[in-house]
Each structure stands twice: as C-alpha cells, then as structure tokens.
C-alpha positions in Angstrom: 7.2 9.0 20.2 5.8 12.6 20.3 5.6 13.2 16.5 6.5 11.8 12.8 6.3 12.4 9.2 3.8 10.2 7.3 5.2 10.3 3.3 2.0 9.6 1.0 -0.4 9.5 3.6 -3.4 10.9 1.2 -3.1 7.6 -0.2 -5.2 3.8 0.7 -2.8 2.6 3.3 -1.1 6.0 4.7 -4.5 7.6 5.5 -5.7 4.6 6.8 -2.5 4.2 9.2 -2.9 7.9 9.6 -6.5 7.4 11.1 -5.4 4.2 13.4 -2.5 6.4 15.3 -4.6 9.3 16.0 -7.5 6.7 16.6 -5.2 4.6 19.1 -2.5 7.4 20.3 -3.6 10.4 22.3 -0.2 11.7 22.8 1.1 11.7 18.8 1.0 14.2 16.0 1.9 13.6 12.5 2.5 15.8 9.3 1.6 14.4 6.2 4.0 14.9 3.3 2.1 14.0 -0.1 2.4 14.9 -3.7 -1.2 14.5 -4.3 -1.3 12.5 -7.4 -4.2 10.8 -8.9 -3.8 7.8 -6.1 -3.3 10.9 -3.1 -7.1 11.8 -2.4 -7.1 14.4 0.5 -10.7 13.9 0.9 -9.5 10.8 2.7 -8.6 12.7 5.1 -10.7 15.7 5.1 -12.5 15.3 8.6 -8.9 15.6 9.9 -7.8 19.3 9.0 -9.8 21.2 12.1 -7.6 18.1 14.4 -4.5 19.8 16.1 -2.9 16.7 15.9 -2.8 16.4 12.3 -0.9 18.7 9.8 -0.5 18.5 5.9 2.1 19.4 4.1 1.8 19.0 -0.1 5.0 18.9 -1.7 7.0 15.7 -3.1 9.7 13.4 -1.6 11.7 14.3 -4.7 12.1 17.7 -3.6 15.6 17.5 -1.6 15.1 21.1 -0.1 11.0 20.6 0.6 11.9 17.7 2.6 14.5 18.9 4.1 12.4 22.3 5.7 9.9 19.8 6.7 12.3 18.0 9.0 13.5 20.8 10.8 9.9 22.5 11.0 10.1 20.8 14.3 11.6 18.0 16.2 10.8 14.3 14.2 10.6 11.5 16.1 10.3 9.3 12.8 9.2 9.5 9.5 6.8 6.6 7.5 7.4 6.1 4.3 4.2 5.0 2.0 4.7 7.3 -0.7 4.9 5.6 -3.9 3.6 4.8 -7.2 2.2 1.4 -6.7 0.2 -0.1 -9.5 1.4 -2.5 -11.1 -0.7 -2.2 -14.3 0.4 1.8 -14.6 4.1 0.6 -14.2 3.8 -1.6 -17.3 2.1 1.4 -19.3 5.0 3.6 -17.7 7.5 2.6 -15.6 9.3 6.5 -15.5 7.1 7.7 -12.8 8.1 4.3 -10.6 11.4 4.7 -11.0 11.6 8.7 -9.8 9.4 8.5 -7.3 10.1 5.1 -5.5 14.1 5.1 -6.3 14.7 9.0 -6.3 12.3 9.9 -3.4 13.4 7.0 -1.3 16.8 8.0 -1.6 15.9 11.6 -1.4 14.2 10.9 1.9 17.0 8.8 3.3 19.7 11.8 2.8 17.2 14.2 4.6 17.0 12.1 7.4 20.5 11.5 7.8 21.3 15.2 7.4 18.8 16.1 10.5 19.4 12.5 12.6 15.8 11.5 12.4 16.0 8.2 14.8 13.4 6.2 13.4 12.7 5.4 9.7 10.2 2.9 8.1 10.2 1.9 4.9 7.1 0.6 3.8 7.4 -2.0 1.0 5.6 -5.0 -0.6 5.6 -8.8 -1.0 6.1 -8.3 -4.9 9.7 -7.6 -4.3 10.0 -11.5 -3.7 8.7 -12.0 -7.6 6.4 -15.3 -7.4 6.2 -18.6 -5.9 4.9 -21.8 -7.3 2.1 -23.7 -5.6 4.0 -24.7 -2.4 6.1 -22.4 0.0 5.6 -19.3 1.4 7.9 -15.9 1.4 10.0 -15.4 4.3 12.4 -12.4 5.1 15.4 -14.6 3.7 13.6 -15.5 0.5 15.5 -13.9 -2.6 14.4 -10.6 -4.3 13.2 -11.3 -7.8 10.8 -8.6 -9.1 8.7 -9.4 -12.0 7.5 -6.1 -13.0 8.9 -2.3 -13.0 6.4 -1.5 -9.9 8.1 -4.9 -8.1 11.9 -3.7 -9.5 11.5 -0.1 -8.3 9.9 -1.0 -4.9 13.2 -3.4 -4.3 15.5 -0.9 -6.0 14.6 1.5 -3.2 14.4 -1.4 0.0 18.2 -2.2 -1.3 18.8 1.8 -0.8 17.5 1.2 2.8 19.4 -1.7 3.4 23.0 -0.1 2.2 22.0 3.1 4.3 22.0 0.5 7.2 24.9 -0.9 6.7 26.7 1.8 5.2 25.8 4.2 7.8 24.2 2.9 10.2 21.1 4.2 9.5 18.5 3.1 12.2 15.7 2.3 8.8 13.5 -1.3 8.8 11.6 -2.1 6.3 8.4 -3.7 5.7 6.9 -6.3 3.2 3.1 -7.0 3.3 0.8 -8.9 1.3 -2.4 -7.6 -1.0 -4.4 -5.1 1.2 -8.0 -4.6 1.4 -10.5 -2.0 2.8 -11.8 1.6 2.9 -10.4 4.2 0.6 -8.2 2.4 -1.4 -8.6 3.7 -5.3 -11.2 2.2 -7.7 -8.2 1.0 -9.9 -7.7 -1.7 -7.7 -9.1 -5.2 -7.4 -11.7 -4.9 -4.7 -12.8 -1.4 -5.0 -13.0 -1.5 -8.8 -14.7 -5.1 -9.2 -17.5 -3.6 -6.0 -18.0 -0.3 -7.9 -18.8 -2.8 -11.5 -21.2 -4.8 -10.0 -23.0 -2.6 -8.2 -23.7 -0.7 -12.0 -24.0 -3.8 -13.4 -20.4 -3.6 -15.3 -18.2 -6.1 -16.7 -15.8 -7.3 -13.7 -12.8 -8.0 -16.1 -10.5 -10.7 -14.5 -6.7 -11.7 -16.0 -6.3 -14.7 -17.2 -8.2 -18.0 -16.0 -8.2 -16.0 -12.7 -6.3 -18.6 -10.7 -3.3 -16.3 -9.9 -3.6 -16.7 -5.9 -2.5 -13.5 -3.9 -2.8 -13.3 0.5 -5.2 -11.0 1.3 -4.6 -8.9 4.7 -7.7 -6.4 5.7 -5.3 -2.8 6.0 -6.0 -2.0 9.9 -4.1 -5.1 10.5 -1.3 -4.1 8.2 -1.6 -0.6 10.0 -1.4 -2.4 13.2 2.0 -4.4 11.9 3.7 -1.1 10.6 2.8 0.7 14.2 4.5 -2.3 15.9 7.5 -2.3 13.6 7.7 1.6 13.6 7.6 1.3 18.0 9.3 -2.0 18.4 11.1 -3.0 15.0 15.2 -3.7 15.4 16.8 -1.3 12.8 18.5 -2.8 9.6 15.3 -5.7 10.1 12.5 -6.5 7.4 9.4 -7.3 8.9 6.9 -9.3 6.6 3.0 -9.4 7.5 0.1 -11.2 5.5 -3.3 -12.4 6.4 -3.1 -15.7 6.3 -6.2 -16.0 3.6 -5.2 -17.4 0.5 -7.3 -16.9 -2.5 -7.3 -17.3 -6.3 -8.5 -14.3 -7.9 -11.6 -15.8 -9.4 -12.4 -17.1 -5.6 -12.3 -13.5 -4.7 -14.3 -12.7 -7.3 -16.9 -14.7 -6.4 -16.8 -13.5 -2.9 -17.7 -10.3 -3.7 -20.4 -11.3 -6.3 -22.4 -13.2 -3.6 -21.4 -10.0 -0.9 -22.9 -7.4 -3.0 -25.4 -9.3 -4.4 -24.9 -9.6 -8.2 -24.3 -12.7 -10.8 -21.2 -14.1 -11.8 -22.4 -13.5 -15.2 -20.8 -10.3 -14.7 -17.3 -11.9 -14.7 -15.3 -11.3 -18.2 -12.3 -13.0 -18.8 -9.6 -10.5 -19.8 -5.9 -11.1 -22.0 -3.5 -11.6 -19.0 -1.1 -9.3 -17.5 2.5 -9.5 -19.0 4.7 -11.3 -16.5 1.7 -12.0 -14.5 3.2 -13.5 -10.6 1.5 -17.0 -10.0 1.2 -16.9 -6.1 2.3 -14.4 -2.9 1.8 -16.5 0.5 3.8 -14.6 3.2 5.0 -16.6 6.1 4.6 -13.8 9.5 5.9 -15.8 11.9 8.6 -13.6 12.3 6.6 -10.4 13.3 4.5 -12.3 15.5 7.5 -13.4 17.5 9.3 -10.2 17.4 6.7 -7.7 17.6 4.4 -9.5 19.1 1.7 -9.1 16.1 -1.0 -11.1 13.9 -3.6 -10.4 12.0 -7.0 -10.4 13.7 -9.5 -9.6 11.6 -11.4 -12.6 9.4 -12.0 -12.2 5.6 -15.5 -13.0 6.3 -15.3 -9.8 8.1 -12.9 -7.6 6.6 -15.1 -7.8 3.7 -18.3 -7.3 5.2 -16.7 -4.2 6.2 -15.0 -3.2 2.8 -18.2 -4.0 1.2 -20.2 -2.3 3.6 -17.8 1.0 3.4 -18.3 1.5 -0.6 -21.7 0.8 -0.4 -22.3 3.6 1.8 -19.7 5.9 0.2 -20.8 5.9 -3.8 -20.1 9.7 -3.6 -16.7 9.4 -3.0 -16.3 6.5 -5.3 -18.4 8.4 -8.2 -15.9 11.4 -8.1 -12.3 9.5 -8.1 -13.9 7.2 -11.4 -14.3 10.3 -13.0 -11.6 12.2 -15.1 -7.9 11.3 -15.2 -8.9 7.6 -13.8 -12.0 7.3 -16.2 -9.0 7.9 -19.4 -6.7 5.8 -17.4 -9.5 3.1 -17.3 -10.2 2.7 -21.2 -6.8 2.7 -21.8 -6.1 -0.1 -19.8 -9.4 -2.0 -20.5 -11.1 -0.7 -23.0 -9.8 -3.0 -25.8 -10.6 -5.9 -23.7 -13.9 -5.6 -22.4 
C-alpha cells in the first residue's frame, strides 16, 4: 500500500493516525482531504507540509466533483474515512450539519470510489452507534444499532450506507467501531482536553449528571494502531470493534485528572444532564485481536501521563483553539449551567 486518502485528517484522530503511518511506514504517502471546520486544526499538522510524503488537500467530502479530481490526481491505494461532525453535544444544538456531512459525505465518498475502483475503503465509526448498555454486557459486532442521539443516528445512518455498498455492490469497505479516545490534539470541547485546560486556570470542570455515566477509554495511538491493522488486514464487508479495556465512570475520570494535574476536586460542578444521556459503552475486542492480531497496549496510568503531559506543555495551542468560534460555542452550551 503505496498511497491513500485520509478524509478529515486535520482532526484529533486523523492527524494522529496521520502521524503513526508516516511515523511507522517509510514507503506510504497520504493526501489529506479536510474541510477545515472548527474541529479541523491544520496546525496539527503543520510540521508536516515541508514532508514529501504528506499532501493536503482542503475541500469537503460533500463536494462530488472535489472528490472525485482527488481520486484520479494519482493512483489510490485506499481512502480513510474520519471526517465527520462528531460531538455529541453540537448534534443536540444542531443536528443539520451531522446529517450532511456524515450521511451525504459518506455516501458522497462511497460513489467516488466506486466510480475510480479504489480497492480499499475504511470507514471509521464509533461505539455510540450501539446506543447504551446497562451495568452488565459488553458491545460486540452483532450487538444491535440503537443510536441515542443525532451524532449516534447519523454515524449509523452512514455505516448502514457502507454495509448496503457491500452487499449491493460488492464494495471492498469495513468499518470500524471504537470506544472514547484520549490524547494529543483532540479539541478543548472534549472531556479530557477541556476538564485539563479548567483546572489548570482554576475553572469550574462541569460534569453531567451525578457523573456515573461509565464510557471505555482507549489512549488514540492504539486506536490508530487498530484502524492500520483493519485498513492492511481487515476482510471487506467486516466491522472491527476496538476499546481499551479501562472502564471508568465519568466522575472517576474526573478525579484522575484532578490528582494528575494537581488541582482540588472542589473544582468539580455538577451540571443538568445531557438529554438522552447513554449509561455505559464497554466494547468487547476480542474479535480484532483474533483477526487482526491487535490489542491495546498502552495503560491508562500511562496514556494519561502522556495526555496530561502533552497539554501541559502545549498551552499555546490550547489558548488559540478556546478562543473565538469555540469560546461562543462554549457559553452557549455551559454558560447557563456553571
């Protein structure tokens, strides 16, 4: 595998997959396709753009005719798609821009690749798609799809898309579902990177509920690593599902990163909850690990000495993402609550 398309890469998880191949693969070269929205930070990858091995390309996976150039600017080997709106919160507030881009540009991106016989096509999904379990069980690829929120319904609106291209077609797509992520770059709207950033400047860390919704938290190079094994070795038409094994209520994470970073848990204010808030994700991965021959093998204890560790030492990046669009987004969302 010579070279592939990487949809949303400017984003937490794509730039950080983009990093791992080009960290782990001497031989491959990947164009990134992303929109840039508020979530697509091209600083993420800005030490890449001298790299030969690394192209961007801005445009959006809505755009039929954008796509399709991009595909036959050279030959694909595959194309990765993360792009996505993927907040669960901003779904609630607006579910429009969920439905366009994760429907739409999923099916957008499916026709393209058909029309040029890409032979390798990843869809990258989520857990959520499974809706919630109660305090027993875990999901497995066979569990039923139940989405909970708009994000959840669009995300498994577009991985049945995948599916009938499959079958329809035979389309050589797999998808795959992963539990919460963690780690560098991921935008201050989200749990760990927002409730860090808080304590740090002594903020409220504003937690739903009682804070006992549980969620399985994977540190992202290992999800990276799973995608990479599904992308190489994956059986087309096949989910793949990876977590980390690491079960944790939200307040338990919360207090994790209060003792990491060295603050009270005075900080902690309890919040109105979510609507349609999901009780528990546990992911059962014991089909990756016999198929693709993957696990997880990086510790929380670790993966959040090293998350911590990351936005500690890049405030600069973190100062100019909670500024503007996110700073309104912010006190819409919280601001009546805190």
């Amino acid at each position: 595998m010579q070279r592939i398309v990487v949809t949303g890469g400017c984003g937490f998880i794509g730039s950080n997959f983009i990093r791992h191949l080009l960290e782990t693969d001497g031989q491959i070269k990947i164009i990134n396709l992303d929109k840039l929205t508020y979530a697509g930070n091209p600083e993420n990858l800005a030490d890449l753009v001298t790299n030969p091995r690394y192209q961007f390309a801005h445009g959006d996976i809505c755009d039929k005719s954008f796509v399709s150039s991009l595909l036959t600017s050279s030959s694909i080997d595959a194309v990765v798609n993360f792009a996505a709106e993927s907040h669960v919160d901003r779904s609630i507030l607006d579910s429009g821009p969920f439905i366009q881009t994760n429907i739409v540009g999923t099916q957008v991106l499916l026709d393209c690749c058909r029309q040029h016989k890409i032979p390798r096509y990843v869809q990258v999904s989520t857990d959520e798609v499974y809706g919630s379990l109660g305090d027993e069980g875990q999901f497995t690829e066979e569990t039923p799809l139940a989405p909970n929120s708009p994000y959840s319904a669009s995300k498994t609106a577009a991985d049945l898309v995948v599916r009938a291209y499959f079958h329809t077609f035979g389309f050589p797509a797999i998808t795959t579902r992963c539990s919460n992520n963690y780690g560098p770059y991921q935008f201050p709207e989200k749990l760990f990177p927002l409730f860090i950033s808080n304590a740090l400047q002594d903020l409220p860390l504003p937690v739903y509920g009682t804070g006992l919704n549980v969620r399985d938290w994977i540190y992202v190079i290992d999800h990276c690593r799973g995608i990479e094994a599904a992308l190489r070795n994956g059986k087309p038409g096949e989910v793949y599902n990876f977590g980390g094994n690491c079960e944790l209520t939200n307040l338990q994470l919360t207090y994790s990163l209060l003792e990491a970073v060295g603050k009270p848990k005075t900080l902690i204010k309890f919040v109105a909850d979510r609507p349609g808030h999901d009780h528990r994700y546990a992911i059962d991965a014991s089909k990756a690990k016999r198929e693709l021959n993957w696990e997880p093998k990086t510790t929380f204890a670790e993966g959040l000495r090293n998350t911590v560790d990351w936005y500690l030492s890049h405030q600069d990046w973190v100062g100019r993402i909670r500024s503007g669009e996110y700073r309104a987004y912010y006190n819409q969302q919280y601001g009546n609550r805190l």
